[in-house]
Backbone as JSON, one array per atom type, in Angstrom:
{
  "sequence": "XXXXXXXXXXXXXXXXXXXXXXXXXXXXXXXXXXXXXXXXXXXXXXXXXXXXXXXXXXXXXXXXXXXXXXXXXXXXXXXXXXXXXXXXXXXXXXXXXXXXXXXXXXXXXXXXXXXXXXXXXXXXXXXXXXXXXXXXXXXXXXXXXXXXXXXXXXXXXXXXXXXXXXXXXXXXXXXXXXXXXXXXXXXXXXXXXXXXXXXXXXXXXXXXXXXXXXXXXXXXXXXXXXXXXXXXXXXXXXXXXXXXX",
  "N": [[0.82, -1.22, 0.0], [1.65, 1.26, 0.68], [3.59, 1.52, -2.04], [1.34, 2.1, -3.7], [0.04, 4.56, -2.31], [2.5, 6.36, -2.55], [2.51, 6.54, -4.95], [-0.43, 7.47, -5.52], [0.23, 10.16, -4.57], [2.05, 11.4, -5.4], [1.6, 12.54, -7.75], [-0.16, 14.4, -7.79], [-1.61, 17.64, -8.25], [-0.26, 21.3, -8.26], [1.98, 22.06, -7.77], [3.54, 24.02, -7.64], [4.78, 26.63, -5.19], [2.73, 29.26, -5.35], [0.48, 28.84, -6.41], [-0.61, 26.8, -4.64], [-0.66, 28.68, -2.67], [-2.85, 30.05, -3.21], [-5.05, 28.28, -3.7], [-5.51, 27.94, -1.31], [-7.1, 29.61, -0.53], [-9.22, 29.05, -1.65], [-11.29, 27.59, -0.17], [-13.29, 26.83, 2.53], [-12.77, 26.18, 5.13], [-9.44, 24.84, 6.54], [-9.75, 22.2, 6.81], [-11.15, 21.38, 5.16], [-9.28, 22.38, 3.05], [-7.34, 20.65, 3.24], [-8.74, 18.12, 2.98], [-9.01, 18.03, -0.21], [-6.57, 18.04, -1.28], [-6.75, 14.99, -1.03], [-6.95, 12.06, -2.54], [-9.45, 9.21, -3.69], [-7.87, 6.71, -3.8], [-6.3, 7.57, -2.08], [-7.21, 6.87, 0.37], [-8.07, 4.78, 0.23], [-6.12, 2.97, 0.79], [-5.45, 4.28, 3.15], [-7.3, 3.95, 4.84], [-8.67, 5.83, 6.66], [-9.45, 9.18, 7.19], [-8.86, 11.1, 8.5], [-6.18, 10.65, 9.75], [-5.24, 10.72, 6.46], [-5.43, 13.32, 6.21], [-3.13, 14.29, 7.8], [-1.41, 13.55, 6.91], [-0.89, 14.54, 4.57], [-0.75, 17.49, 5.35], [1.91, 16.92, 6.71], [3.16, 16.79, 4.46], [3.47, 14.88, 2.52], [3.26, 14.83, -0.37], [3.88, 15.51, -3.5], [5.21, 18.01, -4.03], [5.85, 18.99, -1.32], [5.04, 21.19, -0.67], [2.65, 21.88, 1.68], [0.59, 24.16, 3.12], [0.59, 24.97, 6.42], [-1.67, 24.79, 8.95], [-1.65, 27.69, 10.32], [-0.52, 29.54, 8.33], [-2.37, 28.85, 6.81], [-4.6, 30.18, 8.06], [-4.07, 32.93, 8.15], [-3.34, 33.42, 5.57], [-6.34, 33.66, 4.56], [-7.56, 35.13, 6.1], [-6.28, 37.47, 5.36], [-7.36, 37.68, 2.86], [-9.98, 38.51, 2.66], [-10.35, 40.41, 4.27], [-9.03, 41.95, 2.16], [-11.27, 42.08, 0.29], [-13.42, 42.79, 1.66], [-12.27, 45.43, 1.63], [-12.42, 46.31, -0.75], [-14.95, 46.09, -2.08], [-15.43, 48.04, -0.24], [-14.19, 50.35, -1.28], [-14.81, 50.28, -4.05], [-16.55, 51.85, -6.84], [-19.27, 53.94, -5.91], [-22.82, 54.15, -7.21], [-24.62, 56.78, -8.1], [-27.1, 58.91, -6.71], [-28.22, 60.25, -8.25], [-28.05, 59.07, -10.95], [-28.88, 57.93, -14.46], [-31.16, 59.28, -14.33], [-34.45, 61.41, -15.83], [-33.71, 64.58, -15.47], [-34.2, 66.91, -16.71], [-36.49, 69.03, -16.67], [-36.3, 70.19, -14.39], [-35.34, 72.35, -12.83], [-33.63, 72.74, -9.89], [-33.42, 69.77, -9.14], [-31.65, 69.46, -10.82], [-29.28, 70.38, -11.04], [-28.18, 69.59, -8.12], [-27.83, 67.37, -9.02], [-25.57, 67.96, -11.1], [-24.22, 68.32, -8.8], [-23.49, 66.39, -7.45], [-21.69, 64.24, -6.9], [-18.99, 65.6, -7.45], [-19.72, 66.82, -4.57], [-19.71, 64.92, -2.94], [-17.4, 63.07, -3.0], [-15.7, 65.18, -1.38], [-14.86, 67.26, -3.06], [-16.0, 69.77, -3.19], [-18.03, 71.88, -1.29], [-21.42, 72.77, -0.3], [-23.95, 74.69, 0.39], [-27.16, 74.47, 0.48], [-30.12, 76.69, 0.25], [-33.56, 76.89, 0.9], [-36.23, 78.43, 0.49], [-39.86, 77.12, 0.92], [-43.52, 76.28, 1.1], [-44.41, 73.96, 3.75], [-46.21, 70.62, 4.36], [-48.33, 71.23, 5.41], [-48.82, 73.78, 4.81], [-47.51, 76.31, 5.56], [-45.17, 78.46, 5.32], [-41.51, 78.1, 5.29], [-38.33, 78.24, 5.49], [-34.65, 77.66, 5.31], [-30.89, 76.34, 5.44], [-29.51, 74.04, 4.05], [-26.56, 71.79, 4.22], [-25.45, 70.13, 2.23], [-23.54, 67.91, 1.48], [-23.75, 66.84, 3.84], [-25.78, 65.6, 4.03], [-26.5, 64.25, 1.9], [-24.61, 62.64, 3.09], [-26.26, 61.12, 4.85], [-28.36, 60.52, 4.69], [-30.77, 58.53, 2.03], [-30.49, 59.53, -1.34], [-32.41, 59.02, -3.84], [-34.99, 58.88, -3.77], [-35.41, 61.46, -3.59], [-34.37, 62.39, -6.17], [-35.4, 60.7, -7.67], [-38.02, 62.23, -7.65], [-40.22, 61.24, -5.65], [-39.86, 62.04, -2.84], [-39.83, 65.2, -1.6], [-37.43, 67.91, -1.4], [-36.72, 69.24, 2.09], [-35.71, 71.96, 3.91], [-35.1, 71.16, 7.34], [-35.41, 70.88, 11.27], [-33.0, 69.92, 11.86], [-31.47, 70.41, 10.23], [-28.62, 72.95, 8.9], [-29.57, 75.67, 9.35], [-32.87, 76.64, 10.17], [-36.65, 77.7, 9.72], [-39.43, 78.63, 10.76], [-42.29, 80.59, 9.64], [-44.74, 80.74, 10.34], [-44.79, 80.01, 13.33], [-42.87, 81.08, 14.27], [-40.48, 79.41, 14.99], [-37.2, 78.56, 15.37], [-33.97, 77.24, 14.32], [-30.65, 76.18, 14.96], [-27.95, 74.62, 13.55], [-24.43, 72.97, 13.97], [-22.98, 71.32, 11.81], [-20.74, 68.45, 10.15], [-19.46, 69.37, 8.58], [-19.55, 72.18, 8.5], [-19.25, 75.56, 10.61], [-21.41, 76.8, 12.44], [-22.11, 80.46, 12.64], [-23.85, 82.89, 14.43], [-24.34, 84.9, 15.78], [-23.72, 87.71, 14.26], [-22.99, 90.69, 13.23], [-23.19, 91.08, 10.14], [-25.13, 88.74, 10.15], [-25.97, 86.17, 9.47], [-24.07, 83.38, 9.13], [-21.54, 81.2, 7.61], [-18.86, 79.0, 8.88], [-16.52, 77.35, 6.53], [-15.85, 73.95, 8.16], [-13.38, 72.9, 7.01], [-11.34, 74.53, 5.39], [-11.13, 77.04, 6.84], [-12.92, 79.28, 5.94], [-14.8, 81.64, 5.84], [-18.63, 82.16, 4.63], [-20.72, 83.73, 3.29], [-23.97, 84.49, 3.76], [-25.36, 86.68, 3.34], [-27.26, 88.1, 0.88], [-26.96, 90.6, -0.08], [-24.42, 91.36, 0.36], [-21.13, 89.92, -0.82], [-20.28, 86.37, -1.3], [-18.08, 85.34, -0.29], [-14.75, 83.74, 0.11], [-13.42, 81.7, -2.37], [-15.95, 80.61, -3.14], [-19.37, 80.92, -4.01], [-22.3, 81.97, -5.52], [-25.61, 80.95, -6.69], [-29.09, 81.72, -8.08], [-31.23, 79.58, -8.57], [-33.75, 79.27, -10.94], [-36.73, 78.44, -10.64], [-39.74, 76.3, -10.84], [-40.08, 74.54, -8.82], [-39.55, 75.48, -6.02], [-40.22, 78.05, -3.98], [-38.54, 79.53, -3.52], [-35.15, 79.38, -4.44], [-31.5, 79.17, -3.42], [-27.77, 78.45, -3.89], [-24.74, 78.03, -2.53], [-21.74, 77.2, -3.7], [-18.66, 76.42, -2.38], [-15.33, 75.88, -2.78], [-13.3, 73.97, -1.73], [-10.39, 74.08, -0.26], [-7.7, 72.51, 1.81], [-6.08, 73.96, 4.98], [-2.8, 74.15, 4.92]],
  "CA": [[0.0, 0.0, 0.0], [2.66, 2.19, 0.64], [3.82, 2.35, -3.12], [0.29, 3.12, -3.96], [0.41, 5.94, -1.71], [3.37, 7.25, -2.69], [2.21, 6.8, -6.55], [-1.19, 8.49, -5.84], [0.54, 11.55, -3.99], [2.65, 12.0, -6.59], [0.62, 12.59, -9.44], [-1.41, 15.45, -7.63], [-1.5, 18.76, -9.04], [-0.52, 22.37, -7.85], [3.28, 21.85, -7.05], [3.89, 25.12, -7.35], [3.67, 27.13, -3.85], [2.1, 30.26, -5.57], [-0.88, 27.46, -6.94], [-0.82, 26.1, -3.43], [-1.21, 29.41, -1.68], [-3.96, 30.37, -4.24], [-5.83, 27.08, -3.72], [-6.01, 28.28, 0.04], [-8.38, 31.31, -0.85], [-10.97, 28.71, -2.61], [-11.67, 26.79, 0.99], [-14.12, 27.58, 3.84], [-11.78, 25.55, 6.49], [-8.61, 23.96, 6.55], [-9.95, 20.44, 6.61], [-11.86, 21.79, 3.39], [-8.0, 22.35, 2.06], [-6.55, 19.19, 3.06], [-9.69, 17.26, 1.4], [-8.86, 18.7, -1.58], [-5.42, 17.25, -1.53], [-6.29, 13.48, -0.53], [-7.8, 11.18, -3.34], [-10.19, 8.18, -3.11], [-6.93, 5.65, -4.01], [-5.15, 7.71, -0.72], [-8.22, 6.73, 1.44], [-8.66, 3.32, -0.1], [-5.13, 2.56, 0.99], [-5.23, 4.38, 4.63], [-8.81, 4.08, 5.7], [-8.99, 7.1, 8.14], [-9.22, 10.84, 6.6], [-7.9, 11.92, 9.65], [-4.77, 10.06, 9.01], [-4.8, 11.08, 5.76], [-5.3, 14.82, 6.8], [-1.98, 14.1, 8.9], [-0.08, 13.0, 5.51], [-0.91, 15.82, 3.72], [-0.43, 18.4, 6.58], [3.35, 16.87, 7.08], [4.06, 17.37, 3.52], [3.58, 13.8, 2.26], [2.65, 14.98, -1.62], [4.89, 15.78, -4.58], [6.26, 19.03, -4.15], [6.36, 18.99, 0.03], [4.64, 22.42, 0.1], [1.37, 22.41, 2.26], [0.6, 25.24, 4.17], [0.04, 24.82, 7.71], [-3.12, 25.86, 9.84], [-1.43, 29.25, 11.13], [-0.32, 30.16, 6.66], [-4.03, 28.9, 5.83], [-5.58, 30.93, 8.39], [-3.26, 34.28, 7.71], [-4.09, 33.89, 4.31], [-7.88, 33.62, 4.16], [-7.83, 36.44, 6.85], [-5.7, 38.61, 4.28], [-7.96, 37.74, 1.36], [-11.46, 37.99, 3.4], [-9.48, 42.01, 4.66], [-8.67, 42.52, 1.14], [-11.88, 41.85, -0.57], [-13.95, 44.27, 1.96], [-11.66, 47.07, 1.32], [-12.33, 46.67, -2.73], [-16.01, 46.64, -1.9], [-15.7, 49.5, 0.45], [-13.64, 51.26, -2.63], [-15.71, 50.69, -5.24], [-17.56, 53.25, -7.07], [-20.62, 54.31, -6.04], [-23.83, 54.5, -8.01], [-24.68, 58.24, -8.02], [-28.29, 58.56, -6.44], [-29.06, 60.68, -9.76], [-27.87, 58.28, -12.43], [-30.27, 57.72, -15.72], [-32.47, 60.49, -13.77], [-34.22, 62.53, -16.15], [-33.95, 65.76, -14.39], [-34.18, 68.37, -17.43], [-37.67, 69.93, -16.37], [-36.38, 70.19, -12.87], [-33.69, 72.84, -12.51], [-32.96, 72.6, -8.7], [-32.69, 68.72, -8.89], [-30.7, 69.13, -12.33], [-28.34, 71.33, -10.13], [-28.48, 68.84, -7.75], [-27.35, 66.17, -9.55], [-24.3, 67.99, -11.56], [-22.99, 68.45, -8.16], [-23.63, 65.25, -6.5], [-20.52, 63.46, -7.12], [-17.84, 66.75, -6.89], [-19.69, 66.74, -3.14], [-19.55, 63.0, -2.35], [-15.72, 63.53, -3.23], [-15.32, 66.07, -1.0], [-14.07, 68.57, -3.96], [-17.04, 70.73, -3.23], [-19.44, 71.78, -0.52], [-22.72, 73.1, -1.24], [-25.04, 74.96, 1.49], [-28.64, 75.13, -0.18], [-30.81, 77.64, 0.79], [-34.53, 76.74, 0.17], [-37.86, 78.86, 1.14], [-41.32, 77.3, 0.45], [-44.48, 75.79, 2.25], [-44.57, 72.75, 4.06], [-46.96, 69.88, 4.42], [-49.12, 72.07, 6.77], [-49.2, 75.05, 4.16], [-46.55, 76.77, 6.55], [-43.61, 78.66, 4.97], [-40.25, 77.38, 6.11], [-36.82, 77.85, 5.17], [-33.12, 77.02, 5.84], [-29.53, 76.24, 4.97], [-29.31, 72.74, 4.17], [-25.67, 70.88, 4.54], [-25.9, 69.38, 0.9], [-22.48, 66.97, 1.44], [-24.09, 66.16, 5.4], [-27.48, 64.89, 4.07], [-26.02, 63.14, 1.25], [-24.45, 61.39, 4.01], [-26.88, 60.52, 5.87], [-29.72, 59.9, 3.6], [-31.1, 58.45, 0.53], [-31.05, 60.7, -2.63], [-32.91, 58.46, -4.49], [-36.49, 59.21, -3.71], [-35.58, 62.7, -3.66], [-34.23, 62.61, -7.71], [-37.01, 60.57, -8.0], [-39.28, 63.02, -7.56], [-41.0, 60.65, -4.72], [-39.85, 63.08, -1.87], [-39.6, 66.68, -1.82], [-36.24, 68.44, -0.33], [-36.86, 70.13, 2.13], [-35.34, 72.28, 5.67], [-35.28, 70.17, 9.08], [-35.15, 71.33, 12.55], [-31.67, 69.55, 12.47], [-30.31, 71.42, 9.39], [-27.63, 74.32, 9.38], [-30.49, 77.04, 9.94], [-34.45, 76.35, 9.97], [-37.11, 79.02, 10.48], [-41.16, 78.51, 10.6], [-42.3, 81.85, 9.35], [-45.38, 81.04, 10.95], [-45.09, 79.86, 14.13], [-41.21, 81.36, 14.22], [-39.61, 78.35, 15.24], [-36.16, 79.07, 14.31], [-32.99, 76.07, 15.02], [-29.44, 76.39, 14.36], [-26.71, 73.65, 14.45], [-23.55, 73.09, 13.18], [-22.6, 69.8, 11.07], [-19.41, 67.92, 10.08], [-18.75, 70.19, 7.16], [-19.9, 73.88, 8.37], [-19.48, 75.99, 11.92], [-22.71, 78.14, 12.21], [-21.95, 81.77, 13.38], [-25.14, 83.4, 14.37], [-24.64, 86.08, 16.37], [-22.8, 88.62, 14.18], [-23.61, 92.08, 13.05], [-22.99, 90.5, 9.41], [-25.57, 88.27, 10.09], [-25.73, 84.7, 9.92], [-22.42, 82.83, 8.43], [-21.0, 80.04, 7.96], [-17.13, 79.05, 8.67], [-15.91, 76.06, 6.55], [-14.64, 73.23, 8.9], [-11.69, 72.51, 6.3], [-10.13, 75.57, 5.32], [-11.69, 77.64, 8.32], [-13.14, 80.11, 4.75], [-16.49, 81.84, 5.6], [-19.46, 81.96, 3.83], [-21.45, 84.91, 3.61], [-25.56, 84.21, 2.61], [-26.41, 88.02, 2.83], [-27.23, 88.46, -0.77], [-26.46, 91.85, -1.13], [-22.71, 90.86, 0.23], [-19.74, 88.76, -1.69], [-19.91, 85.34, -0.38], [-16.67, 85.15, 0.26], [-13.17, 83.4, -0.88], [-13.7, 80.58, -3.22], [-17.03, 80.65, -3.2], [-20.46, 81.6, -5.43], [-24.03, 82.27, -5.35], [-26.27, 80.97, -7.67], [-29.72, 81.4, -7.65], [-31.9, 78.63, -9.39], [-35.04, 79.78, -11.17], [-37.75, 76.98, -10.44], [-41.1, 75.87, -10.57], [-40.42, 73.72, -7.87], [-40.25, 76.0, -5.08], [-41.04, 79.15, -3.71], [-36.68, 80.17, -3.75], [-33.92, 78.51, -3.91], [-30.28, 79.68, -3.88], [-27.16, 77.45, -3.59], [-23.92, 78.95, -2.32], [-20.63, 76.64, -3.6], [-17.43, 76.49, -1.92], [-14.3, 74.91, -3.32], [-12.33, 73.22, -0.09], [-8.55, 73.74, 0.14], [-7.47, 72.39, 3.43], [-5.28, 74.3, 5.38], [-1.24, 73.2, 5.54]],
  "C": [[0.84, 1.26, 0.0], [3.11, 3.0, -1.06], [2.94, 2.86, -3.8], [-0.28, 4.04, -3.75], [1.2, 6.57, -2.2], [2.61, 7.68, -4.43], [1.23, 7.65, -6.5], [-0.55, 10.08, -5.39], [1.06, 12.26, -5.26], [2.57, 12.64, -7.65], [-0.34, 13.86, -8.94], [-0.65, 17.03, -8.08], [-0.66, 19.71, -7.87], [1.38, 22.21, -7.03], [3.97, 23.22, -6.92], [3.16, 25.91, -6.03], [2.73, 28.16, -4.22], [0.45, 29.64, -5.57], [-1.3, 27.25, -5.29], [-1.76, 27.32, -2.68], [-2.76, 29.9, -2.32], [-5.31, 29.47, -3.98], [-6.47, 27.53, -2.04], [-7.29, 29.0, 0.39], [-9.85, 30.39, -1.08], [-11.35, 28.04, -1.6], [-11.73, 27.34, 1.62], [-12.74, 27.33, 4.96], [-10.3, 25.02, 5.99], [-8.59, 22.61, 6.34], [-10.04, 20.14, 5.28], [-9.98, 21.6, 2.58], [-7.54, 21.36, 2.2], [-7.23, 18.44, 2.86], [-9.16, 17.11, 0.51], [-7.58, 18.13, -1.92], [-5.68, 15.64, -1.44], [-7.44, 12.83, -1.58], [-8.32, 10.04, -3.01], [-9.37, 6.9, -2.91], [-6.06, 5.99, -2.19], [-6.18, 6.88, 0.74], [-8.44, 5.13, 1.1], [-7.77, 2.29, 0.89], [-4.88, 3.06, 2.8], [-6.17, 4.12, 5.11], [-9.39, 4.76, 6.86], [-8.86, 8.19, 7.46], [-8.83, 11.23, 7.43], [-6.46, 11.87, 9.79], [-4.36, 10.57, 8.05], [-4.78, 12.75, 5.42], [-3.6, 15.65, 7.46], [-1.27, 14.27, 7.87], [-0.39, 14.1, 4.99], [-0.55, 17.24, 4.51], [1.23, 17.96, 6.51], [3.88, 17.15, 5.89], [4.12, 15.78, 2.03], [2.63, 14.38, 0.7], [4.3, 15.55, -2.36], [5.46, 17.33, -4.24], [6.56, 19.34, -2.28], [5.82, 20.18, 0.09], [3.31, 22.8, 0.62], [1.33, 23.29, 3.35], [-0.15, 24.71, 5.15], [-0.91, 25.75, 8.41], [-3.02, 27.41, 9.86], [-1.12, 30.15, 8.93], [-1.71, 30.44, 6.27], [-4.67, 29.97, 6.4], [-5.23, 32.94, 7.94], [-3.63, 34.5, 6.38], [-5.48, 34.32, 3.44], [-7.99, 35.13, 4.93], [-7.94, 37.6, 5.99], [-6.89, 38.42, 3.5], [-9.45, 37.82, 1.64], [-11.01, 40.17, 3.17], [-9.65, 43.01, 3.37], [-10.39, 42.47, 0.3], [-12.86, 42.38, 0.42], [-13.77, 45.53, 1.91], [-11.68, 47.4, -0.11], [-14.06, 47.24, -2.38], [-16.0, 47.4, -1.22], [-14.71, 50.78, -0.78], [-14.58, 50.85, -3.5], [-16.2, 51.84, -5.52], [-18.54, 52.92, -6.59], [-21.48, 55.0, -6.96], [-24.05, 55.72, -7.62], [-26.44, 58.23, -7.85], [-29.1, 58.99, -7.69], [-28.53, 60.35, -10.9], [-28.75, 58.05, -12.85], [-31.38, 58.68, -14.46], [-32.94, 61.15, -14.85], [-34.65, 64.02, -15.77], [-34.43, 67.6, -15.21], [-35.26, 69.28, -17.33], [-37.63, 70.24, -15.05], [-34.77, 71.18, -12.42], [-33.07, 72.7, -11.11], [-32.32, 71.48, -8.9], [-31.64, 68.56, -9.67], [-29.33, 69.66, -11.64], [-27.69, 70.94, -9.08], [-27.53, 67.76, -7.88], [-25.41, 66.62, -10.37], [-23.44, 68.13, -10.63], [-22.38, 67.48, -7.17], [-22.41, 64.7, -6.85], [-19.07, 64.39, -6.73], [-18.06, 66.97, -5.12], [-19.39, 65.25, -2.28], [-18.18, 63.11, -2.25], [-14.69, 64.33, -2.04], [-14.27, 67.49, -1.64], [-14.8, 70.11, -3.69], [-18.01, 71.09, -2.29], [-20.18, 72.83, -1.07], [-23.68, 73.0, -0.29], [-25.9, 75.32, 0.19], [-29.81, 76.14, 1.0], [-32.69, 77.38, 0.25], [-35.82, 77.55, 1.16], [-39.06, 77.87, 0.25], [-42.09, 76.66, 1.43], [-43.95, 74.38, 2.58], [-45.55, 71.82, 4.04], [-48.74, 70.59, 4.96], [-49.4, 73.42, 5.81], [-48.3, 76.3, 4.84], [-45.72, 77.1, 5.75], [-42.54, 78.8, 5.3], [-39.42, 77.85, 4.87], [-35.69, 78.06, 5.81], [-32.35, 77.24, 4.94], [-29.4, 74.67, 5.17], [-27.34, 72.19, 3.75], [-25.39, 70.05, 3.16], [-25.07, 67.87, 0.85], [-23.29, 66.04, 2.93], [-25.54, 65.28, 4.94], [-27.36, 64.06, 2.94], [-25.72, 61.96, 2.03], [-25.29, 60.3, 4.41], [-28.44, 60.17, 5.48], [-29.67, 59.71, 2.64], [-31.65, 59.07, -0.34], [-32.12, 60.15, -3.17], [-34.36, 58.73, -5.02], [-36.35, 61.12, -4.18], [-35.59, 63.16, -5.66], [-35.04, 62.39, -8.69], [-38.29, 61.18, -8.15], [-40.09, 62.25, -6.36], [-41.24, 61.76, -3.08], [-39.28, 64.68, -2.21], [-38.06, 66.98, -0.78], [-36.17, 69.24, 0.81], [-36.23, 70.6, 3.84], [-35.93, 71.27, 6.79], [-34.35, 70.92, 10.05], [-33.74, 71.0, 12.98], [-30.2, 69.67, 11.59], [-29.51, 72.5, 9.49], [-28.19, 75.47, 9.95], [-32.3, 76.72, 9.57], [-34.97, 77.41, 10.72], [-38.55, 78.7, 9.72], [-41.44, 80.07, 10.4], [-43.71, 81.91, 9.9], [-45.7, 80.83, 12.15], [-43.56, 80.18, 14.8], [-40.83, 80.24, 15.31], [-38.72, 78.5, 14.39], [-35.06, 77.72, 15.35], [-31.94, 76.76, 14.1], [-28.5, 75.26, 14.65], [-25.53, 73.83, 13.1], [-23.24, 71.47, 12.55], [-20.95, 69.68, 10.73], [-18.87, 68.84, 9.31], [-18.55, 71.61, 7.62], [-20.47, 74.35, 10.09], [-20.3, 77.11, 11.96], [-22.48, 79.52, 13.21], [-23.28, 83.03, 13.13], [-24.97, 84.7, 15.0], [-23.53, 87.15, 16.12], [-23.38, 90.03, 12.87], [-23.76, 92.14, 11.5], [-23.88, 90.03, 8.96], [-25.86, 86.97, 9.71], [-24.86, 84.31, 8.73], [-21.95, 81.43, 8.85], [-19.42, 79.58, 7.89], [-17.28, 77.13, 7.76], [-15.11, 75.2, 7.47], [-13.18, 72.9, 8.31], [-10.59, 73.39, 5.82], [-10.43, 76.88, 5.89], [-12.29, 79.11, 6.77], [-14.56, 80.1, 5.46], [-17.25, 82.34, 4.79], [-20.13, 82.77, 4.1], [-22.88, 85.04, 2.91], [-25.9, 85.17, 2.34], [-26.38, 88.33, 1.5], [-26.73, 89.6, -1.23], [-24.65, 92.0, -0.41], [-22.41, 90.25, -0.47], [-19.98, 87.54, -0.4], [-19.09, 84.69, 0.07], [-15.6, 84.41, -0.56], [-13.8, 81.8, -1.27], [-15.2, 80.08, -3.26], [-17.95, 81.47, -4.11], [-21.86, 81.39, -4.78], [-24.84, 82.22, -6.28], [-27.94, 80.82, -7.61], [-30.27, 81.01, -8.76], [-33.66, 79.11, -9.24], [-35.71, 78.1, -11.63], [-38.78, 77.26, -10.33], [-41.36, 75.31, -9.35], [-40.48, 74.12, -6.5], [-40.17, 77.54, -4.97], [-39.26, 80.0, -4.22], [-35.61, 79.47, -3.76], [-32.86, 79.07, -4.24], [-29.12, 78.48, -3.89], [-25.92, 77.86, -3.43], [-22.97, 77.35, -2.12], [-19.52, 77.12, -3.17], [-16.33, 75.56, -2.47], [-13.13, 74.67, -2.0], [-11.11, 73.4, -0.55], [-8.3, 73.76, 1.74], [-6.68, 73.27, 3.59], [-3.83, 73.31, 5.26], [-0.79, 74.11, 6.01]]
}
């Protein structure tokens, strides 16, 4: 039995270690990999897979290179590591891909900047007045890069949901029951109480932002306001980020 052992070992594939280590990647377990090495002639001839788990583990095949428990497990680790950090790189779908947005200038506006903000090449406070649900006229300074974050465009490009100020956006103000909020977000430090009148500092290259219309909105920055159907005003005041060094 012996030389029919040695003869089946012999004859098995993958003698190269690169092959070997490669072969590691395509198995759940270890046992799974030293299966994969032991044929029905090796089992005919030992009659224990555990045994023949042993022979293949010590090296007992044609080129002598099986990786041991602590290689297999280091390597699956790596290649488990490596293959969440591709899917966490990947591109992302753009919430306003195949949208068609051309009867919709805010969202169209919207959309050409969605990706330069995702990026972080670009932030982009919106400014929107109109009614609410309630018939109530509301508006704010919406965060455009912060609510990307933290919500799904989708419905919005869709046309399914409307865009509109929250009590937990950069500046909100009920015009009829003056409920007014202020906070600051990851992107933009809200400076309210200045003779100026309300401003915003970039968190990244400390550059403020100046909404009073009949001021300059400051260094690297613009003011565009978008003529719409869709609501009552909208402006949109870009900034181009250079960090500080």
């Amino acid at each position: 039995w012996a030389v029919g052992l040695g003869e089946s070992w012999s004859r098995m594939p993958g003698d190269d270690i690169a092959d070997i280590a490669d072969d590691a990647l395509k198995y759940e377990t270890y046992e799974q990999y030293l299966d994969s090495q032991i044929s029905p002639m090796d089992l005919y001839y030992l009659e224990d897979q555990d045994l023949a788990r042993q022979l293949v583990e010590l090296g007992y095949r044609g080129s002598g290179e099986t990786l041991k428990r602590e290689e297999f497990d280091a390597r699956k680790k790596a290649a488990e590591e490596a293959k969440a950090s591709k899917l966490r790189n990947a591109p992302k779908k753009l919430a306003s891909a195949d949208k068609d947005l051309s009867h919709f200038p805010f969202l169209h506006n919207l959309a050409e900047r969605e990706d330069l903000v995702r990026n972080g090449k670009l932030t982009s406070i919106i400014f929107v007045r109109d009614k609410n649900s309630k018939g109530q006229e509301v508006s704010g300074y919406i965060d455009y890069a912060h609510r990307l974050k933290t919500e799904n465009f989708e419905p919005y490009f869709e046309r399914r949901k409307k865009l509109m100020p929250k009590p937990s956006d950069l500046s909100y103000y009920n015009w009829e029951t003056q409920h007014s909020t202020s906070n600051s977000t990851p992107n933009f430090q809200v400076i309210a109480d200045n003779e100026a009148g309300l401003l915003f500092k970039n968190k990244r290259d400390r550059k403020v932002i100046n909404v009073d219309p009949k001021s300059l909105p400051g260094d690297n920055s613009r003011r565009i306001e978008i003529k719409t159907h869709e609501y009552l005003q909208v402006v949109i005041y870009d900034h181009v980020t250079r960090r500080k060094t």
